[in-house]
N, C-alpha and C positions, 0 to 999 in steps of 0.2 A: 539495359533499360533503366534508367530514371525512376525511382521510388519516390514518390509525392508523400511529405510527411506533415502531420498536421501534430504540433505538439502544445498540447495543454499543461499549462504548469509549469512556462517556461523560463522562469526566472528563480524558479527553488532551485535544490540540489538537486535532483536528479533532471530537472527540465535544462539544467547549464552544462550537465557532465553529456547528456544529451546532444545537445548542442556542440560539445567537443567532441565526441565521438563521429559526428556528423563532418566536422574540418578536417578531420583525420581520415574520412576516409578520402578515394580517388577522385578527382573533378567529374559530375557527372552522373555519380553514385546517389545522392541526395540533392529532392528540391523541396525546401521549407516553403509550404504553400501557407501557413496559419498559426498563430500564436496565442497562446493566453496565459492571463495572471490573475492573482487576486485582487490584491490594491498596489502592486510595486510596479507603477507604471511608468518613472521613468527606464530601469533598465529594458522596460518589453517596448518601448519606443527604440532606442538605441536598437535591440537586437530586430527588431523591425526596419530599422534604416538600417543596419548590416546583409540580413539576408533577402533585403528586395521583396519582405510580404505586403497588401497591399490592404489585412486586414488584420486586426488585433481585437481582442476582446480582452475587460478587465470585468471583474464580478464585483467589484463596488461602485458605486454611479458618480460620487464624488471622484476617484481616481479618473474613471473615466473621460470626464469631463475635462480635467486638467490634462488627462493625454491629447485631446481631440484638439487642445488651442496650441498646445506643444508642439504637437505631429498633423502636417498635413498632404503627408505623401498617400494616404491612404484612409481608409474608411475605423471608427473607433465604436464598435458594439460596446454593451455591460449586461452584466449577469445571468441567469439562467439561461432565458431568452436567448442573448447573443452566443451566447457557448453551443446548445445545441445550434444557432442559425448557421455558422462556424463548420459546423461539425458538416451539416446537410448539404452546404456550398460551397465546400471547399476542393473538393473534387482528390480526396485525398484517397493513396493509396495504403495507408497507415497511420492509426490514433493515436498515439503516445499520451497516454493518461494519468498523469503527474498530480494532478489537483489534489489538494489534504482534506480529508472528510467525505461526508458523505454527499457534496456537492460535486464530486465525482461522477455520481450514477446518473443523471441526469444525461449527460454526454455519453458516456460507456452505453446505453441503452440506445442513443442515438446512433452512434456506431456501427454497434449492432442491426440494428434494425438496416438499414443501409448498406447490408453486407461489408461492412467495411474492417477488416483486418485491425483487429487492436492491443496495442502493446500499453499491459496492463501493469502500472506502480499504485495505484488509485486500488488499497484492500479492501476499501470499503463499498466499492461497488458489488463483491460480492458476499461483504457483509453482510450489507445490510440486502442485498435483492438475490442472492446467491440462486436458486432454484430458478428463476425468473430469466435471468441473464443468461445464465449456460441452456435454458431450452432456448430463447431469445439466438444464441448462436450457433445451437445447433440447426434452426429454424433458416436461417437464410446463409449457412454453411462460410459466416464467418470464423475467423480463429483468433483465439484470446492467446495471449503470447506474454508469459508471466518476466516481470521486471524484476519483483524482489530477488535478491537473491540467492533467499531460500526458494522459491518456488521456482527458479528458473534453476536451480542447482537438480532440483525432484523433476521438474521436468525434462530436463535432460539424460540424466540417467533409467526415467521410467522408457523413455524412446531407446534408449540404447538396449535396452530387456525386450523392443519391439512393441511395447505396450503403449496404449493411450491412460489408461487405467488403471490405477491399483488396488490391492485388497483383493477379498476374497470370490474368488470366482474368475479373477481377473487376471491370470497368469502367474508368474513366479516370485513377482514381489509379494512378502510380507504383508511390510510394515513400513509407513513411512517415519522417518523420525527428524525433527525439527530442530536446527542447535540454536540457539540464545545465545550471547554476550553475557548474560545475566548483569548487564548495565550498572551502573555508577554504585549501587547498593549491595553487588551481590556479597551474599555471607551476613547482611544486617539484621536483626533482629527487628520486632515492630519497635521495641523499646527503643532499639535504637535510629527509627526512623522519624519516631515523634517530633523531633522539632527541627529536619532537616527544612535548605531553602529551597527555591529556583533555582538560582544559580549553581547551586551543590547538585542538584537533580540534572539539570543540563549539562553535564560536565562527563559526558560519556567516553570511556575508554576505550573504544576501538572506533567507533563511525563518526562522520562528521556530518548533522543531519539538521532538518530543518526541527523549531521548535516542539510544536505538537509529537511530532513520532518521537522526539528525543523522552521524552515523558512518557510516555505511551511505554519505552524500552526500559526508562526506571523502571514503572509500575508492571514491567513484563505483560500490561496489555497488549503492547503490541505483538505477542508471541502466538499468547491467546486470538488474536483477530487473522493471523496468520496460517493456526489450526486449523479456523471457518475457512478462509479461503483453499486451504490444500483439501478441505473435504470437498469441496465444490468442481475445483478444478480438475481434481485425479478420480473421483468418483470414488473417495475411500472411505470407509466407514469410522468415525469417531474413537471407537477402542481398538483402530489400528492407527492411528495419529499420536506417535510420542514430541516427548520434548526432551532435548540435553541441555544442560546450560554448557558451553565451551566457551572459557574466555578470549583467548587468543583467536575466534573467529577464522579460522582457517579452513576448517570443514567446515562446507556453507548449508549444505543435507545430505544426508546416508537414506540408504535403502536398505532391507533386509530382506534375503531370499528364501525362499523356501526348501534350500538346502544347507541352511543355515550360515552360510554367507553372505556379504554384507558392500555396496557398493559405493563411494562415498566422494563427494566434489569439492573439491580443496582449491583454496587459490587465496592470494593476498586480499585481504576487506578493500575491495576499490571497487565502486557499483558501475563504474565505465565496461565491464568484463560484463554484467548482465543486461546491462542497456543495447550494449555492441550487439551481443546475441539475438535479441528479440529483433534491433533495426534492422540486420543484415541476413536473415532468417529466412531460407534455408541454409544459407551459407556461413560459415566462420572465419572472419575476418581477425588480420594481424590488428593486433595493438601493442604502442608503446610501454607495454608494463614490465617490470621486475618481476621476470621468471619466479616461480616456488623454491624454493630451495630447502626443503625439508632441516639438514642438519643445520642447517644456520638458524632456521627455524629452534631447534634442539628439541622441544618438548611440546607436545598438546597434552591438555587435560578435562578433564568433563567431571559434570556432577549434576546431580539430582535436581531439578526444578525445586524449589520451596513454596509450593502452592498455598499454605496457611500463612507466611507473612504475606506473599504478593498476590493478594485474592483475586485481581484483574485475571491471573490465569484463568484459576477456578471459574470465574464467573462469566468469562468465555467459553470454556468448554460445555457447563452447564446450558449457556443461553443456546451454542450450539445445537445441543444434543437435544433441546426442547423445540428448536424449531420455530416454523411461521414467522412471527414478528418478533420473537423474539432478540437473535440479535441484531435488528434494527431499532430495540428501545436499548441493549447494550452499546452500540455503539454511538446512539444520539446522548445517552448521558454522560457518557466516558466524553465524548467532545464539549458537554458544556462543564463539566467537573476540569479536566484541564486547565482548559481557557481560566476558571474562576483558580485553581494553583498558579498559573504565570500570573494571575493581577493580583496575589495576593490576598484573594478572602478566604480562601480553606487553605486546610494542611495537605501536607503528602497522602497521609495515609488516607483523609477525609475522599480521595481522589475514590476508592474501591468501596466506602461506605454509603456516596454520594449513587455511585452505581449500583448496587446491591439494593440498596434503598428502592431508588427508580422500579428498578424488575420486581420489587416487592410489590410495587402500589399500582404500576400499569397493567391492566389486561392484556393476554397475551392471547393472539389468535391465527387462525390460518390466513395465508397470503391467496389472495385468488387474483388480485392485480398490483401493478404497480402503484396505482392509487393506495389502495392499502396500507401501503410501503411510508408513503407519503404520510398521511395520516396519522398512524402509528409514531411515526421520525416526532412529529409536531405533538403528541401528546406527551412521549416523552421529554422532549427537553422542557418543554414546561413544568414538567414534572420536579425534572433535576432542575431547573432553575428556583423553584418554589424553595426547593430541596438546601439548594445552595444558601441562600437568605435566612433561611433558618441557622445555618450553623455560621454563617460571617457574622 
């Protein structure tokens, strides 16, 4: 039977590798009903005139515009609006949730609510709505099908222990434990991060990834927002969530038993391996890859997170472990601090001060709706944007 995929985000890296994994499987296997992008509207045109959709949504109005005189094989939505109208009429058998930020959740909630099975790369959906979302899917017995990964590395092996769940109470896993690249900086000192650039910050050693999360991997945020989501996802409690930094990325997450054994997912850094999974899911499908080969491999090695240079951890777990809205004002300032590092008005390190900052000045409260959520998102970045002006 025909899997109807509706894929968000389809012009990033994982919405294209996506898209190659979809070629590669058998005629028949996948029907791209739906597409979307940001503003990179000519390739979501092309791939629109490739796979025969008949609707595309971009989330800038300007892009929009200019696909809609471009392309007229088919109908040309724009932003929030058109994303969830997308999501509700597409008649999809699967979401694929690519988008960067937390203009994610918007959709992922749509999804959801619509029982519709969703294969999640969008962390920030349960960044920022974590609690929200997982009863939201337990509510109409949809399934979130984790993309990263690491989370699709844990989720794999927590299924293979027979578990949906981890942590305490929760059968024989442990501990779940997170590996890092420890990204373009690892072993630097703050001293010596002071006056790195962009470019030096984008220049990641193992992945090949779009702008924002490439940063996000300097500043080991992205590790920290990756804790939040595996608390959510696996039901496990925050002082059972570690972190490794492993440069060679080859173990992608370990589990630890409660007979002090340890279970661990290894495979070449190529995110086609985790994407495959989730589209083809229950099943595991062949792909083109270069086998593991440990001794050629020769060596893995691991080391300690550095939580005092790379604060973003820190102030992840923290915002974690605090709850409500919390990291929804962590991750609305981490996205306008960024943004202000690529255009050049703060420093690297200003990127964790900018946030820090934020969580100082914003109220932080319980979530009773996604309104809320909303809300809180828009006071923060105000915040950090205030935030930002001050130190450019």
């Amino acid at each position: 039977m025909t899997k109807r995929v509706l894929i968000l985000g389809s012009t990033g890296s994982i919405g294209t590798q996506a898209l190659d994994v979809v070629d590669a499987a058998p005629e028949g296997t996948f029907e791209i009903v739906g597409l979307a992008a940001g503003r990179n509207w000519s390739p979501l045109v092309a791939q629109a005139e490739r796979y025969g959709v008949d609707r595309i949504v971009l989330g800038d109005a300007d892009a929009a515009s200019r696909a809609a005189e471009a392309w007229t094989g088919g109908e040309v939505l724009h932003g929030p609006e058109g994303l969830v109208r997308l999501v509700l009429e597409s008649d999809a058998d699967l979401v694929l949730n690519a988008l960067v930020g937390a203009a994610g959740l918007g959709p992922t909630v749509a999804a959801l609510g619509e029982g519709i099975d969703l294969a999640l790369a969008n962390k920030e959906s349960l960044v920022v709505g974590g609690e929200l979302v997982m009863q939201l899917a337990e509510a109409t017995g949809a399934r979130i099908l984790p993309v990263d990964s690491e989370h699709s590395a844990l989720w794999q092996l927590i299924h293979a222990e027979g578990q949906t769940r981890a942590g305490t109470g929760h059968g024989s896993i442990e501990r779940l434990v997170l590996t890092a690249s420890g990204g373009p900086f690892r072993g630097r000192t703050a001293a010596d991060l002071a006056d790195v650039g962009v470019e030096q910050a984008l220049d990641h050693p193992t992945w090949a990834m779009g702008g924002k999360i490439t940063i996000d991997s300097a500043t080991l945020m992205n590790k920290g927002l990756e804790v939040i989501e595996a608390h959510h996802l696996f039901g496990t409690p925050y002082e059972r969530i570690d972190v490794v930094v492993h440069p060679q990325s080859i173990i992608h997450s370990y589990v630890t038993l409660n007979d002090g054994a340890a279970l661990a997912h290894l495979g070449h850094p190529d995110m086609r391996a985790p994407i495959s999974y989730a589209l083809h899911h229950p099943d595991r499908a062949p792909l083109k890859m270069r086998p593991l080969d440990l001794a050629e491999v020769g060596a893995l090695t691991f080391e300690r997170a550095d939580e005092q240079t790379f604060r973003c951890l820190h102030l992840a777990r923290e915002a974690g472990r605090a709850g409500g809205t919390a990291p929804c004002v962590l991750n609305a300032a981490n996205e306008i601090a960024v943004h202000a590092f690529l255009a050049g008005r703060i420093g690297f390190l200003e990127i964790a001060a900018v946030v820090e900052s934020t969580l100082d000045t914003v109220d932080v409260g319980a979530v009773h709706a996604f309104e809320t959520l909303y809300a809180a998102d828009r006071v923060a970045r105000e915040t950090a944007a205030a935030l930002v002006d001050q130190r450019a």
